[in-house]
C-alpha positions as CSV (number, residue, x, y, z in Angstrom):
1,X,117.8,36.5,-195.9
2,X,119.2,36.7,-192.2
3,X,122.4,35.8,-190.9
4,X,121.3,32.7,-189.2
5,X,118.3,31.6,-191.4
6,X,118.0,27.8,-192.2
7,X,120.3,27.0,-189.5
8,X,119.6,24.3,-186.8
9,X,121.3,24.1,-183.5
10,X,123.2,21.5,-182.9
11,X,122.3,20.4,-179.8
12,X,118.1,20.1,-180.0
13,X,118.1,20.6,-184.3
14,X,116.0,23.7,-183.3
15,X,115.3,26.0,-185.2
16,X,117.8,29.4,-185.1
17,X,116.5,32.8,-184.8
18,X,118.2,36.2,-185.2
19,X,118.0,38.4,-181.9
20,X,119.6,40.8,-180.2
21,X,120.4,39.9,-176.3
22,X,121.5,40.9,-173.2
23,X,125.2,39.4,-172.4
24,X,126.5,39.4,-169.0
25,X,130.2,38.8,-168.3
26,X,133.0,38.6,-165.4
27,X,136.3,40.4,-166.9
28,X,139.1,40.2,-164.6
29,X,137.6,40.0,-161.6
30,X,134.5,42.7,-162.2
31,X,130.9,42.2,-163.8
32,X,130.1,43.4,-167.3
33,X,126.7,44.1,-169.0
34,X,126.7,44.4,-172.7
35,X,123.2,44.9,-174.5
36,X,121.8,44.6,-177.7
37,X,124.1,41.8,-178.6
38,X,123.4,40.1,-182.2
39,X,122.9,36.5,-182.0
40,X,121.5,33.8,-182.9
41,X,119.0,31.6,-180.3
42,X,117.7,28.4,-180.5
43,X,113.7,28.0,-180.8
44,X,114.1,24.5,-179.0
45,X,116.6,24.9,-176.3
46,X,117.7,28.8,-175.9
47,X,121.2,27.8,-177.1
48,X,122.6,31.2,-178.4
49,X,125.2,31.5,-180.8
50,X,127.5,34.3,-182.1
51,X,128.8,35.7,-184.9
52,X,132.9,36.1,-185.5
53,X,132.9,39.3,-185.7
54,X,130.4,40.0,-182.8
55,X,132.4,38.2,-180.3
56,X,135.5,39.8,-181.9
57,X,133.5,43.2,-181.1
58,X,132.5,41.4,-177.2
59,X,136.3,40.9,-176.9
60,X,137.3,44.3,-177.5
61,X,134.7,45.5,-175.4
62,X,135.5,44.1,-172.3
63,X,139.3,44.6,-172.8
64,X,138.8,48.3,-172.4
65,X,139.4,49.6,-176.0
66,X,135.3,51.2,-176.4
67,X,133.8,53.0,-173.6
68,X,131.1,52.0,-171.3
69,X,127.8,53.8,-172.4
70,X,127.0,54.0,-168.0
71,X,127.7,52.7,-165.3
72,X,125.7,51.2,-162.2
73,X,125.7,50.8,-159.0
74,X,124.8,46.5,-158.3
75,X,123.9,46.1,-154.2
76,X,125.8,42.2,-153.4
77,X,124.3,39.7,-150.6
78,X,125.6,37.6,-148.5
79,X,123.4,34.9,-147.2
């Protein structure tokens, strides 16, 4: 049994589904990609919801305490 069988979202009453995702973030001023993320999404609406400990896990991540696997180089636009 997974982590987020039988549960419905609470927006739509979808249907949530275990997956791992992309997560994209601005800390302090600067961009952050974090992939593989555990979550749950909604089969209705896309609504994705996290575990405690995953986002506790997200937090420490973007405050520095685990090392970036890489890093890239993004080209910005003005238009």
């Amino acid at each position: 049994m997974g982590f987020w069988e039988g549960e419905c979202c609470e927006y739509c009453d979808g249907l949530i589904v275990g997956k791992k995702v992309d997560l994209s973030k601005k800390v302090r001023g600067k961009y952050v990609f974090i992939k593989n993320v555990p979550a749950g999404v909604c089969k209705g609406c896309g609504t994705r919801y996290y575990a405690a400990n995953v986002l506790k896990t997200i937090e420490e991540t973007t405050r520095g305490r685990r090392k970036a696997d890489r890093q890239v180089l993004v080209p910005v636009y003005s238009l």
